[in-house]
C-alpha positions, 0 to 999 in steps of 0.5 A: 878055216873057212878063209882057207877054204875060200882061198882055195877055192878061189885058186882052183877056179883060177887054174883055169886059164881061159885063154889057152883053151881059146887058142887051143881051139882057134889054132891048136897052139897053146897060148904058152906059144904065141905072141908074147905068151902071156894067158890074157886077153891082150895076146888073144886079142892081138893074135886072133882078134878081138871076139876070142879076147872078148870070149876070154875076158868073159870067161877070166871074170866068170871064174872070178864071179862065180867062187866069190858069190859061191863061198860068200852067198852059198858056202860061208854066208856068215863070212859076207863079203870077207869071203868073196875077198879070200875067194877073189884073191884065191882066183887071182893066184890061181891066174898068175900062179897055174900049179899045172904050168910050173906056176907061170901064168897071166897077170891077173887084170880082168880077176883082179876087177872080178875080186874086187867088184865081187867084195864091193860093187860100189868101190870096185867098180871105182876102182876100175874105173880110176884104172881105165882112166890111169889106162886112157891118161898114161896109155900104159896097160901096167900103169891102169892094172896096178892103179886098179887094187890101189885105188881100192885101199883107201875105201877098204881100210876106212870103210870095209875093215883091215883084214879087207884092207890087208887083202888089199895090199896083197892084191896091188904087191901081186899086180905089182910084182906081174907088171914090173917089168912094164913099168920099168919100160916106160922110162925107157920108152920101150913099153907099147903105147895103147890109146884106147879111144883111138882104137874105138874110133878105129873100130866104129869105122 
């Protein structure tokens, strides 16, 4: 039972969209409304700038952070880090599947980095890293996401148990699912390209 709450929780957090109330207050228009429509970091960025994407992101990993710590050190203590799994997966879903926008959402990137870092520092964080390096090889967004939640299998199968590695699974098919249709654009060259150091060097400038 205490799973299920876990997810729950997790999934009420994700409800809220960051990104909407940044573009509510910028512009007025609802993220919904701009640019590709997607409630992410990447329109924002691409339409306000790169402080109110920062200001998302921070706010995507904090309703990320803050269910899986309360139910793993607060709520459910004896569950551990099985509950920050169910709460990150909860605040995932809740990102990509908005019950109060007819389950039309974001694709759960930053949550998904959030979930995983919040289950295991260490692995996490590995994680992220082996998708910023997918992202920095390929220049594809959607191949560094679904890199991301894969690179976290092997260590949760062999090291943190299979129910974490069950919710593994879960976590990369959802990631999958959200990013198909990028994937699919790749062979056809229609997917942008993102060279991210060029971007920093841009930036430095």
């Amino acid at each position: 039972m205490n799973r299920l709450f876990s997810l729950l929780i997790g999934y009420v957090f994700g409800n809220f969209l960051t990104a909407e109330v940044v573009s509510k207050r910028v512009s007025g228009k609802s993220v919904f409304n701009i640019g590709t429509g997607n409630p992410g970091m990447a329109n924002i960025v691409n339409q306000y700038g790169v402080k109110y994407g920062i200001a998302v992101l921070a706010g995507d990993l904090l309703k990320t952070f803050v269910p899986c710590l309360l139910c793993r050190i607060v709520l459910f203590p004896g569950l551990g880090a099985t509950a920050a799994a169910y709460a990150g997966l909860g605040a995932v879903l809740g990102h990509n599947f908005p019950i109060w926008h007819r389950l039309k959402g974001g694709k759960g990137v930053a949550c998904t980095c959030a979930a995983l870092v919040s289950t295991s520092f260490g692995y996490g964080l590995l994680a992220c890293i082996i998708g910023l390096i997918g992202v920095l090889i390929s220049h594809y967004l959607p191949v560094g996401a679904v890199l991301i939640p894969v690179a976290f299998l092997v260590p949760a199968f062999c090291f943190l148990g299979n129910e974490m590695g069950v919710l593994t699974v879960i976590l990369s098919l959802v990631m999958l699912q959200r990013h198909m249709p990028g994937l699919k654009n790749i062979p056809t060259g229609t997917e942008p390209r993102k060279d991210l150091l060029k971007a920093l060097k841009r930036r430095k400038r």
